[in-house]
C-alpha positions as CSV (number, residue, x, y, z in Angstrom):
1,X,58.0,-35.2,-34.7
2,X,59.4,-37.4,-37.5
3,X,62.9,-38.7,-37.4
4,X,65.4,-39.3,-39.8
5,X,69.0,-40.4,-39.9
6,X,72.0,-38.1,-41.6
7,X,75.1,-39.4,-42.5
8,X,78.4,-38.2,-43.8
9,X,78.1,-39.3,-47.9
10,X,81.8,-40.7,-47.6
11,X,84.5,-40.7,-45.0
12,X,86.3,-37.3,-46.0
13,X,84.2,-36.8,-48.8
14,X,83.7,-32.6,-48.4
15,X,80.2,-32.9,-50.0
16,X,77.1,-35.1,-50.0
17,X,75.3,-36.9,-47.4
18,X,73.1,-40.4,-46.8
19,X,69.7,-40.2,-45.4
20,X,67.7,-43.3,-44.1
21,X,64.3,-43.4,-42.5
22,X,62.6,-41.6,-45.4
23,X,58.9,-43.0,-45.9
24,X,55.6,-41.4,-46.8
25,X,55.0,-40.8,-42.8
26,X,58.1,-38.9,-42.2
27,X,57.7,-36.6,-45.4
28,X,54.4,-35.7,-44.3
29,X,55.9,-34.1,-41.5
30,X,57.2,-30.4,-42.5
31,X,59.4,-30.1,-40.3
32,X,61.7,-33.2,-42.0
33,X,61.1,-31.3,-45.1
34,X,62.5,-28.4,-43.9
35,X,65.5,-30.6,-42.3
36,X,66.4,-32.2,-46.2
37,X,66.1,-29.1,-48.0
38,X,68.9,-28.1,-45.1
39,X,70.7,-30.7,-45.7
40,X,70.1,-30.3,-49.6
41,X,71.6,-26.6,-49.2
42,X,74.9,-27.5,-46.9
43,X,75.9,-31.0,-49.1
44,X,74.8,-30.7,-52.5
45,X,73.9,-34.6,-52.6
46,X,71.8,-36.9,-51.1
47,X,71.5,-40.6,-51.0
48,X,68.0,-41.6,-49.6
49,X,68.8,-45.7,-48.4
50,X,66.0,-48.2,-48.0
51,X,63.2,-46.1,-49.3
52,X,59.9,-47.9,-51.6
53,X,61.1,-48.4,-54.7
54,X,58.0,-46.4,-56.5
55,X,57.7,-43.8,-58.9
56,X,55.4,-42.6,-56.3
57,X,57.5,-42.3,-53.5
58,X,60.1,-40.7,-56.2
59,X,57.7,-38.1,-56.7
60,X,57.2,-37.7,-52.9
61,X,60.8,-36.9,-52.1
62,X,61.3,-35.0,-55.4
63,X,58.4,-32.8,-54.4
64,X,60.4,-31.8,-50.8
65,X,62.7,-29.6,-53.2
66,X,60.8,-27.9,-55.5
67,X,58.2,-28.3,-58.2
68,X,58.8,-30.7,-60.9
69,X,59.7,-29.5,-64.3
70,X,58.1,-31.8,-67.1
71,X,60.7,-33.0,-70.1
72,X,60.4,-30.6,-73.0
73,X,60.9,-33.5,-75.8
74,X,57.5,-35.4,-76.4
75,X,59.1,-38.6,-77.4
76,X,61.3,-39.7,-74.4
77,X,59.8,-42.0,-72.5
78,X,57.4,-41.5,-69.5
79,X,57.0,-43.9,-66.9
80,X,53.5,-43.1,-67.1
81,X,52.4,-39.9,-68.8
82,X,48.8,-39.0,-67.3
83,X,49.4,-41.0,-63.6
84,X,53.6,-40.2,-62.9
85,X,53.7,-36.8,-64.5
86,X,57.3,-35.9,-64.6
87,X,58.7,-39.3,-64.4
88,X,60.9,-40.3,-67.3
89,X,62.5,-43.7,-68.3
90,X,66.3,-43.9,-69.2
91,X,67.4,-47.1,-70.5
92,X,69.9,-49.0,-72.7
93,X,68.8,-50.4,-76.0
94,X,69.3,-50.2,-79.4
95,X,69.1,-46.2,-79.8
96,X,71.4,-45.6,-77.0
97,X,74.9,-44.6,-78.3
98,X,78.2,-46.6,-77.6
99,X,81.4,-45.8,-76.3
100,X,84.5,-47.4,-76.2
101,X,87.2,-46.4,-73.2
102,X,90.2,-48.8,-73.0
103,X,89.0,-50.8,-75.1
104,X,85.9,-51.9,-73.0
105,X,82.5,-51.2,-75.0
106,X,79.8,-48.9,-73.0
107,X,76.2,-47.7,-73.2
108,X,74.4,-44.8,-71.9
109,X,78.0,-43.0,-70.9
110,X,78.5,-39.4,-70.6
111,X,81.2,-37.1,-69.4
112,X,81.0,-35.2,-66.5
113,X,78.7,-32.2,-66.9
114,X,75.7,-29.8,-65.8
115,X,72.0,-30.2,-67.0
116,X,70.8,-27.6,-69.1
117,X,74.0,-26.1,-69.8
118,X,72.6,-25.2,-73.1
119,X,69.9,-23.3,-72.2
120,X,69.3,-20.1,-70.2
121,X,68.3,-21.5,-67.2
122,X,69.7,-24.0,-65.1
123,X,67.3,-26.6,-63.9
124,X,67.6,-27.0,-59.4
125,X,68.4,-30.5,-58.8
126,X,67.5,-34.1,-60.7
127,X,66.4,-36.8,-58.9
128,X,67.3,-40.5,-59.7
129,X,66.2,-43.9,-58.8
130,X,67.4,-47.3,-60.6
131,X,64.2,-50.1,-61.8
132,X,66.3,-52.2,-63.2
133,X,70.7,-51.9,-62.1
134,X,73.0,-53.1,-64.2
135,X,75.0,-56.4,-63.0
136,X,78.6,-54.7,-63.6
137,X,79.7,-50.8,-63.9
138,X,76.6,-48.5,-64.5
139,X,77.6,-46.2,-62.0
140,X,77.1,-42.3,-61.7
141,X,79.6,-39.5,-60.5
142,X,80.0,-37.0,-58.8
143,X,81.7,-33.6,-58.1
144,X,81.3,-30.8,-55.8
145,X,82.0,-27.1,-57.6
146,X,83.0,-25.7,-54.0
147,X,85.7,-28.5,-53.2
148,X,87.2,-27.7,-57.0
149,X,87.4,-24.1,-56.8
150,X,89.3,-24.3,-53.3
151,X,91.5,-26.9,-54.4
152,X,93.4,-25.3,-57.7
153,X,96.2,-24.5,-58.2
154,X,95.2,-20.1,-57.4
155,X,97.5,-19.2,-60.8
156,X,94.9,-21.4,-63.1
157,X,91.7,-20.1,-61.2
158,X,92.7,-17.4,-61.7
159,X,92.8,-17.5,-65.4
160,X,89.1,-18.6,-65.8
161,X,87.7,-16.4,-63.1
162,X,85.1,-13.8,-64.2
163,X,85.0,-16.1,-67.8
164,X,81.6,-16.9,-69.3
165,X,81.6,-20.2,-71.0
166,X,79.6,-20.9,-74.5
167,X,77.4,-24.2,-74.3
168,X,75.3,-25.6,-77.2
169,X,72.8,-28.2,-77.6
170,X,75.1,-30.1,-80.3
171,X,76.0,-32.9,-77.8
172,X,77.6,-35.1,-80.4
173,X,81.6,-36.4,-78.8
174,X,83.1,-35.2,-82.0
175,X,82.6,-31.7,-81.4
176,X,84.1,-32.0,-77.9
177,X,87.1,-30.8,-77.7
178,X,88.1,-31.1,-74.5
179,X,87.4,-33.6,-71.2
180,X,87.0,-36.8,-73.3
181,X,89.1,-39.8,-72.2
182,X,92.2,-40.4,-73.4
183,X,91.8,-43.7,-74.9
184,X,88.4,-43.0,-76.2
185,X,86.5,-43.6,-79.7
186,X,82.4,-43.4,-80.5
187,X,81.3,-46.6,-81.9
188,X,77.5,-46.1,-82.3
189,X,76.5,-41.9,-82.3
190,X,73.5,-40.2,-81.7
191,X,72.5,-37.1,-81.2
192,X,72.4,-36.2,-85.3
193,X,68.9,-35.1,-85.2
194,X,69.7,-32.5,-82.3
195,X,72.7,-31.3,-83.7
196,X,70.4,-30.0,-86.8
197,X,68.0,-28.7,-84.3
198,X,71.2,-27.3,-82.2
199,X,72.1,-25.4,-85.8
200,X,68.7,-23.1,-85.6
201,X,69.9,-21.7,-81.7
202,X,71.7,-19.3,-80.1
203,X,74.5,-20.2,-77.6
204,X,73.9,-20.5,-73.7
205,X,76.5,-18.6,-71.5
206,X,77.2,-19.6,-68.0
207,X,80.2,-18.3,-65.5
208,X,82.9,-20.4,-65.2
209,X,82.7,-19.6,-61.4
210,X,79.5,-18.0,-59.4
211,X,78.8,-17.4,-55.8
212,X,76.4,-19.2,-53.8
213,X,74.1,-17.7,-50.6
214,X,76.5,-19.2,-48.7
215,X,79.3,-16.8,-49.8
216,X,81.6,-19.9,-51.4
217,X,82.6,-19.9,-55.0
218,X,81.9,-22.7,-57.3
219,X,84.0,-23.8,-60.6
220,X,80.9,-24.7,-62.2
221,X,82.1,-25.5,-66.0
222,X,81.5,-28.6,-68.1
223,X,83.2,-29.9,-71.0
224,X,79.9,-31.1,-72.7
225,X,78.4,-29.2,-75.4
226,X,81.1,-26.2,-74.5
227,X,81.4,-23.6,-77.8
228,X,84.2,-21.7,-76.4
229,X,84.7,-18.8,-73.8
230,X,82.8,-15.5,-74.9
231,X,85.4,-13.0,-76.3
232,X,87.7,-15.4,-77.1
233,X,88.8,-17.0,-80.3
234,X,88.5,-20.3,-80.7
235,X,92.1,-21.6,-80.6
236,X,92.5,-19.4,-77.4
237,X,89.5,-20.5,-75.6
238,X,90.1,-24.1,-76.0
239,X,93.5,-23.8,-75.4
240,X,92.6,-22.0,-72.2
241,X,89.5,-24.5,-71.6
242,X,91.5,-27.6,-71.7
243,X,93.9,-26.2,-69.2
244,X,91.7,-25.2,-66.3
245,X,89.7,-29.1,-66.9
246,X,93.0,-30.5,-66.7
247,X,93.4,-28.8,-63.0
248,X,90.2,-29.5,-62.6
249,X,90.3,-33.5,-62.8
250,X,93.6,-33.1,-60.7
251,X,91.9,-32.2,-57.7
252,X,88.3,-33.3,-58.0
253,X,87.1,-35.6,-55.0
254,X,84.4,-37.6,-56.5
255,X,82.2,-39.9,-55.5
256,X,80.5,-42.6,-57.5
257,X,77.4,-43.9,-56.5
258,X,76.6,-48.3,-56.9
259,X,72.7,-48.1,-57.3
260,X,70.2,-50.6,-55.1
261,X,66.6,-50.4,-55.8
262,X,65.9,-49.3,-52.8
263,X,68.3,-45.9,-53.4
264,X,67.0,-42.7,-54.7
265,X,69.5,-39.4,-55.1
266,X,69.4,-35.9,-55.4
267,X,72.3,-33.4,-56.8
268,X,72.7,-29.8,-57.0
269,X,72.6,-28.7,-60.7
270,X,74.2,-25.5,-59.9
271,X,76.9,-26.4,-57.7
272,X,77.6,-30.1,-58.6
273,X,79.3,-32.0,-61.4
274,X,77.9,-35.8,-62.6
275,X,78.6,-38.5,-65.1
276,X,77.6,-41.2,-66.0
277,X,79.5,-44.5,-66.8
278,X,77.8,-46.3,-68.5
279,X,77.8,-50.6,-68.7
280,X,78.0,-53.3,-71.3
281,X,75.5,-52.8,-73.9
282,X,74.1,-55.9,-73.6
283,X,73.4,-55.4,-69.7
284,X,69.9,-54.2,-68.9
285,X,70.1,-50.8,-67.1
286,X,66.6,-48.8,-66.6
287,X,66.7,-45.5,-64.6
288,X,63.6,-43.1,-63.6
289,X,64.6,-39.7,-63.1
290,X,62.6,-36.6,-62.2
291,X,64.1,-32.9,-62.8
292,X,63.2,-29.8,-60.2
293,X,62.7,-26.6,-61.9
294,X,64.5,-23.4,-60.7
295,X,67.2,-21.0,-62.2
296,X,70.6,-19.6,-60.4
297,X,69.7,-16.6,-62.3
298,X,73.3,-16.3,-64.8
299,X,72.6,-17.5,-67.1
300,X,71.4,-16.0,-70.6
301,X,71.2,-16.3,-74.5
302,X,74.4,-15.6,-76.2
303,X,72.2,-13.8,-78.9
304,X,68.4,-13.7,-78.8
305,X,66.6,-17.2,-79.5
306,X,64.3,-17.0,-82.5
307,X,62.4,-20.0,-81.3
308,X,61.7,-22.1,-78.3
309,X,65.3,-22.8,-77.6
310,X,64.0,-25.1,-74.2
311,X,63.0,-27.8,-76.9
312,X,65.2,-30.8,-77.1
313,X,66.5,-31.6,-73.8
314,X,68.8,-34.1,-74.7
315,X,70.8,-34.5,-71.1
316,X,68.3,-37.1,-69.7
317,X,71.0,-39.5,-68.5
318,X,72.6,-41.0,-66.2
């Protein structure tokens, strides 16, 4: 029997764990598939240390959880489109938009958020590895839904529980209206294009808080591409909004993951939080990510999609 090494993630960190001793040997072995998918279930993150830094191998351990689920938009970029199926390429460069927090310029950042929010179905997990890393910053977060739900203050939890939140593929930061840095401003946008698209679709609504299998709550809400909280007005919702992500940043335990080539991750899409935040523009940053399908099951079309609302998956990040 094969034999890998599990690790707590971070000292005190409630969430997340490090596995070493990954190779194409050991993942042949079932039983060490079984084992990560444990793992995968009970921490909601993994780090995989000192594995071969291949799309290949990134297919292997993506392929433990579940099968992949190809990017919907034809024109991101593929690491290779008929050998790596699955495989995209994330990258700075002169289409990726700008930031500016504290006055320190950033590519490729996004707030903390769930994939496919805006859609019906939540993709499983995302897997990540880094080709090229970034010589300062270009770091990614993390959160873990069951460690924020236990944490709040009860009297705001209470206020969002058994709320179903609006999310819309109109990712542009000046329709966000709550969860953006204080001292933050766009200096080059994107995401125009989608935002037309976004026009033609209905909203996606999520719970602000579902139960897992294991019987725990998660506080699974993000502030990117949110619309409002169904039955609400506007003013109301974001009012209310605002004040459960305030609580929510108060007590988050994150961690924030410094990639080496030889890393490759996994999160939880249902339970987890990420972010990404970003570097200088001028750094080269290249990332190869692979998505796992699957659905929690909650989710659903605030009104019935006239079209293929699955088009124009724009959270390929990180």
């Amino acid at each position: 029997m094969a034999k890998i090494e599990v690790l707590p993630l971070e000292a005190g960190l409630p969430f997340g764990a490090r596995v070493r001793g990954i190779t194409g040997e050991t993942l042949a072995d079932p039983s060490v598939g079984k084992q990560l998918k444990s793992v995968f279930e009970d921490r909601g993150v993994i780090v995989f240390e000192n594995v071969e830094p291949t799309s290949q191998m990134q297919l292997m351990i993506s392929e433990v959880f579940g099968p992949l689920k190809e990017h919907p938009v034809k024109t991101v970029e593929r690491v290779d489109r008929e050998k790596m199926p699955g495989v995209i390429t994330i990258r700075t460069g002169p289409e990726a938009g700008i930031v500016e927090i504290d006055g320190k310029p950033l590519a490729t950042w996004q707030p903390w958020h769930f994939d496919h929010s805006y859609n019906n179905e939540l993709n499983r997990a995302g897997v990540l590895r880094a080709e090229t890393v970034a010589k300062e910053g270009g770091l990614t977060g993390f959160c873990d839904g069951i460690q924020v739900y236990r944490d709040m203050d009860p009297a705001i939890r209470a206020k969002i529980e058994g709320k179903n939140l609006l999310y819309n593929l109109d990712l542009r930061y000046s329709q966000q209206r709550f969860g953006l840095p204080k001292n933050f401003r766009e200096l080059r946008g994107k995401g125009e294009e989608l935002a037309r698209y976004a026009k033609t679709l209905p909203n996606a609504v999520h719970p602000a808080v579902w139960t897992c299998k294991s019987g725990e709550k998660v506080l699974h809400m993000s502030p990117y591409g949110c619309r409002g909280i169904e039955g609400m007005e506007e003013a109301e919702a974001y009012a209310l909004a605002s004040e459960v992500w305030e609580e929510v940043e108060r007590v988050m335990q994150t961690y924030y993951h410094r990639w080496h080539p030889t890393d490759m991750l996994i999160w939880d899409n249902w339970r987890t939080l990420h972010k990404a935040c970003g570097c200088d523009p001028a750094m080269d940053r290249v990332m190869h990510r692979t998505t796992i399908k699957g659905d929690y099951g909650l989710g659903r079309w605030q009104t019935a999609p006239t079209q293929n609302a699955a088009a124009g998956d724009a959270m390929a990040m990180s």
